[in-house]
C-alpha positions in Angstrom: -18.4 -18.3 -106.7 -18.6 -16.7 -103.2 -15.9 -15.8 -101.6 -15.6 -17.3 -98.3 -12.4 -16.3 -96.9 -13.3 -13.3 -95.1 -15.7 -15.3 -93.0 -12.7 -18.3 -92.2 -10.6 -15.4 -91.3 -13.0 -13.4 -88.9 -13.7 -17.4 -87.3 -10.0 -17.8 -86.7 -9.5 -14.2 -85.3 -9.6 -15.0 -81.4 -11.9 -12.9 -79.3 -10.3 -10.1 -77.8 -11.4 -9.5 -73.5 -13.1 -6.8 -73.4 -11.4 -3.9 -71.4 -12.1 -3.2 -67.4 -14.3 -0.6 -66.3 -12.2 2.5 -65.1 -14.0 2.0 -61.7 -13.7 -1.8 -61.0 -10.3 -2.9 -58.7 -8.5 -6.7 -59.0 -9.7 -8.7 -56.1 -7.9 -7.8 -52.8 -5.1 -9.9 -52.1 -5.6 -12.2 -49.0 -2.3 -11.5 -47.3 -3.2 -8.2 -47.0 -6.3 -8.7 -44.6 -4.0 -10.7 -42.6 -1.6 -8.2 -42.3 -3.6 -5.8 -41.4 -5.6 -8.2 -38.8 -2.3 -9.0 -37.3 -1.4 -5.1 -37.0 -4.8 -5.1 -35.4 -4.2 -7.7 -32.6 -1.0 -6.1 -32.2 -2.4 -2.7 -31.7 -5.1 -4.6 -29.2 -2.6 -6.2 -27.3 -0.4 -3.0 -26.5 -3.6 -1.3 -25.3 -4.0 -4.6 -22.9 -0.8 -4.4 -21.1 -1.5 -0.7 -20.6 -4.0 -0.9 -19.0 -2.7 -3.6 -16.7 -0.2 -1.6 -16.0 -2.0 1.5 -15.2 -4.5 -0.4 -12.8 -1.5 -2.0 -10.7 -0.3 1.1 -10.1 -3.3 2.8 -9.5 -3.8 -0.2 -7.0 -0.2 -0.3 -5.2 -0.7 4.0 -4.8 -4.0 3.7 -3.7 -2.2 0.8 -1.1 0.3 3.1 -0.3 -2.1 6.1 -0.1 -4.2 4.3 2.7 -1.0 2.6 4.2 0.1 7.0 5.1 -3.2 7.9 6.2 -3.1 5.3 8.6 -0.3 5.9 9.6 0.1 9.5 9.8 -3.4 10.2 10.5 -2.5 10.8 14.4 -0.1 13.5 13.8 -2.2 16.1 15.4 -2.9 13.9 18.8 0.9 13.1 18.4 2.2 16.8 18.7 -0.6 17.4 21.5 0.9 14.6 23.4 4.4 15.8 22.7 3.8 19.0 24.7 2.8 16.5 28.0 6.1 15.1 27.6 7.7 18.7 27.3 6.2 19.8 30.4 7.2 16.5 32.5 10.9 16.6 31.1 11.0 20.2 32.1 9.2 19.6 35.7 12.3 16.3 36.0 15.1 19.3 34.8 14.4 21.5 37.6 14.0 19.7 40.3 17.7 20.0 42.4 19.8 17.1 43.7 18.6 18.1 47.1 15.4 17.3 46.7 16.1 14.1 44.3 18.0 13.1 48.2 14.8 13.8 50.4 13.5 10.8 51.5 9.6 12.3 51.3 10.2 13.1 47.0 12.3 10.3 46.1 9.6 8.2 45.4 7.6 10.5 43.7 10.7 11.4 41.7 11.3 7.8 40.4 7.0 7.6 39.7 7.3 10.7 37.2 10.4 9.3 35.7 8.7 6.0 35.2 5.4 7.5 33.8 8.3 9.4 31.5 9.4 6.3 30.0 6.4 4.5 29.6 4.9 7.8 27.5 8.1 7.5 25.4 7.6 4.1 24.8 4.0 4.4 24.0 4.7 6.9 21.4 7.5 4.7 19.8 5.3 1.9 19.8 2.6 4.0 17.5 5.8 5.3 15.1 7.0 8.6 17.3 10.6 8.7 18.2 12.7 10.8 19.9 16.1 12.6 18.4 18.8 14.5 20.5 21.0 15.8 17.6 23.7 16.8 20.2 27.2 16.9 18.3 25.5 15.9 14.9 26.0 18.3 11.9 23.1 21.3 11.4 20.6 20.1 9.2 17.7 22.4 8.3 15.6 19.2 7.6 15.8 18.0 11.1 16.7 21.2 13.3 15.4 24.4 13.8 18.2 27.2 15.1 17.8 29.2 17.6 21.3 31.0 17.7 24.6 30.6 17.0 27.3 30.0 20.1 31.2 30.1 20.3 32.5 26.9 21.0 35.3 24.9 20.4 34.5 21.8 21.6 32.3 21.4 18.6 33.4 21.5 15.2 31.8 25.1 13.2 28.4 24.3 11.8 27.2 21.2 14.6 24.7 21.6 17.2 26.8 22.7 20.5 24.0 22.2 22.1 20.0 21.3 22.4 17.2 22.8 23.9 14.2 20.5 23.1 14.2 17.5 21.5 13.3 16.6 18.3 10.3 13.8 17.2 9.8 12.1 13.9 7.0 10.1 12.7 7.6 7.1 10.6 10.1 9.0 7.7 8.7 12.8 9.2 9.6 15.3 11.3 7.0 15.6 13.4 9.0 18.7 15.8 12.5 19.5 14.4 15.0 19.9 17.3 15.7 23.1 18.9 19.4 23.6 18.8 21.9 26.6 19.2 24.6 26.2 16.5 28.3 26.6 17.0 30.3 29.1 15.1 34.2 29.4 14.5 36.0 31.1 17.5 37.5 34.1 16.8 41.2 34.5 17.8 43.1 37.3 18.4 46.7 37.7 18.7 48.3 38.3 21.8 50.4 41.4 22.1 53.9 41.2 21.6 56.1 42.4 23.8 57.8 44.8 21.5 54.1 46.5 20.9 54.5 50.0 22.7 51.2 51.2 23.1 52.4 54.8 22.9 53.7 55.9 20.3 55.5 59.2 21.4 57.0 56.9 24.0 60.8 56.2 23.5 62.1 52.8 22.0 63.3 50.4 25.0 66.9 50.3 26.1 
């Protein structure tokens, strides 16, 4: 008689899954590739708006670069055309109120004055104006100093007083203002009347 139960068992016996490969990896997990898509996009995105950003403000400097050249690009003709306004102030300055009276300059006064204005007015039209810092507190920005004066209807540290004028272009100086500066004025007591100049001389009575 056979004996069959070795063979019944090794049937029952379920097969065992034979053992991954060292090698092989589980299939990647879908949430993962989304993750890292979205991380992606993200990263994408950023990159966008910097660049945006960079080109508008490469655009509004490049605006603003063109704008000042513009603008600013007649500052040499400007300062040649202040010194014909220099020399016409100067020749107004010394001409004395006799002759302003004479009948025969008059006229010709009142022309230069006019042609004066209009060249003033012609260079504030294109951006160049005229400062007289008279009174105004010393700034190094705006004024150049010549010397200092004594003077004490000006408060230590103001202009006391100007001897050219001053033009600015747009937000520039185009010529600072010549200007004397004042100063604090020194004072000395006055002698007493007790204060004997001599020493060896007696006390008074």
């Amino acid at each position: 008689m056979t004996d069959t139960t070795s063979g019944n068992d090794a049937a029952a016996e379920p097969e065992n899954k034979a053992p991954a490969a060292p090698g092989e990896q589980s299939a990647p997990d879908p949430a993962d590739h989304v993750a890292v898509a979205l991380a992606a996009a993200a990263d994408f995105k950023d990159r966008h708006l910097r660049a945006l950003a960079d080109m508008e403000n490469l655009r509004k400097r490049t605006e603003r670069e063109v704008a000042d050249a513009r603008f600013y690009g007649i500052t040499a003709f400007a300062r040649d055309v202040l010194a014909v306004a220099d020399n016409m102030h100067r020749a107004l300055e010394a001409v004395g109120p006799e002759l302003r009276q004479a009948a025969d300059a008059k006229a010709l006064l009142e022309g230069v004055e006019l042609t004066e204005r209009e060249l003033l007015k012609v260079l504030e039209k294109n951006g160049v104006k005229k400062f007289s810092p008279h009174g105004e507190k010393f700034d190094p920005n705006f004024h150049q100093a010549m010397y200092e004066v004594p003077d004490t209807d000006v408060s230590p540290g103001h202009v006391a007083q100007v001897m050219q004028a001053g033009y600015m272009l747009g937000e520039r100086v185009l010529r600072p203002a010549l200007v004397a500066v004042a100063k604090a004025v020194s004072k000395t007591p006055a002698a007493s009347a007790n204060d004997n100049s001599d020493p060896q001389a007696p006390p008074p009575a």
